[in-house]
Structure formats: structure tokens, C-alpha cells
C-alpha positions in Angstrom: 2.8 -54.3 -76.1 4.4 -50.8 -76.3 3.3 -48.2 -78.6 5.2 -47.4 -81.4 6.9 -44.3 -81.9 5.9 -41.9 -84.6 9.0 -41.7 -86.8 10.1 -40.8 -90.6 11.6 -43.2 -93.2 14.4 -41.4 -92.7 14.5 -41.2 -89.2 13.9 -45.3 -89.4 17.0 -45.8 -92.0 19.2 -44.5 -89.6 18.0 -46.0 -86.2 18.5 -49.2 -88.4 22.6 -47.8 -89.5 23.2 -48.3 -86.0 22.6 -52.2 -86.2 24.4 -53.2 -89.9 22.0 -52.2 -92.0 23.2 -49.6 -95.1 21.5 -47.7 -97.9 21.6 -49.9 -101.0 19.5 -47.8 -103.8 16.2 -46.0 -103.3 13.8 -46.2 -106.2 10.9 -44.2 -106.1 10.1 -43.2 -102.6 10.6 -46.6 -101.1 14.3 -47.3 -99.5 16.0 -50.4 -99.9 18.5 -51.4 -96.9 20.6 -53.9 -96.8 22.2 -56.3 -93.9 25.9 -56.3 -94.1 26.6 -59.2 -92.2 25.0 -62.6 -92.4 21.5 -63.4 -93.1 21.8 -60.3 -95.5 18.4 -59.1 -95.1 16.9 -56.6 -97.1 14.5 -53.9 -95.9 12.1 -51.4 -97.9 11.7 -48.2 -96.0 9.2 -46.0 -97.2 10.5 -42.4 -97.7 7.6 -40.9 -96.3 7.2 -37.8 -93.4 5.2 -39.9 -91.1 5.9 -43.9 -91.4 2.3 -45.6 -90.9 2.1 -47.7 -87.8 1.4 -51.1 -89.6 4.3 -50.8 -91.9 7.0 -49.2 -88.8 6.0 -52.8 -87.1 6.3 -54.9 -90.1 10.0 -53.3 -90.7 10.7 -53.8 -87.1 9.7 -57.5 -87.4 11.7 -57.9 -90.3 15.1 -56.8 -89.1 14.4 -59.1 -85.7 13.9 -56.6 -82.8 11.4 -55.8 -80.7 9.9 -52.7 -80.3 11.4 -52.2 -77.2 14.9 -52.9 -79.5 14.4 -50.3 -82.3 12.9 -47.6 -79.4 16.4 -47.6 -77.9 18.0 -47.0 -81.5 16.4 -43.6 -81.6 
């Protein structure tokens, strides 16, 4: 398992541009993306400095890659 970057939501929103995924709204401090091409996922980003470890790998789950995956997007 490789370690996770340290990253910021908005860092993570557009590493995730590069793969389909667009700003839909932001409510609060949470960012909602969305998939532009079939399944339509939609992702919450939290608009924070510093994205917490835990959450960073639950958002990299959800858009199906691998940690590996979203490294190279940076």
C-alpha cells in the first residue's frame, strides 16, 4: 500500500477535472463533483487546507482508482 499524498480539497477537485469529474455546487465547505460520463458519480470534497487521510482514500475509492491512479493526476 502506498502512502497517500498530503493534498487540499482543492488540489483534489482538480486532480479529479483531469478524469471527467466537474464542479456541480459547493455548499458550505464540502464540494460536490460530478461524473460527466456514465455511472454519473458524485463526489463530496471537503474544502479544507489539509484533506484528512481517511477521507482522501474514501474519495479515491469512490471515483475507482487506486492510489497509485490519483498520485499520477497530481
Amino acid at each position: 500500500m502506498s502512502s497517500l499524498p498530503v493534498v487540499s480539497g482543492r488540489e483534489v477537485v482538480k486532480a479529479l477535472g483531469k478524469i471527467d469529474y466537474v464542479f456541480d455546487r459547493q455548499r458550505g465547505s464540502h464540494m460536490i463533483l460530478r461524473q460527466q460520463s456514465p455511472p454519473h458519480r458524485r463526489l463530496t470534497v471537503p474544502d479544507h487546507a489539509e484533506v484528512a487521510k481517511g477521507t482522501l482514500r474514501a474519495i479515491i475509492r469512490q471515483a475507482g482508482l487506486t492510489v497509485e491512479e490519483f498520485t499520477d493526476l497530481l
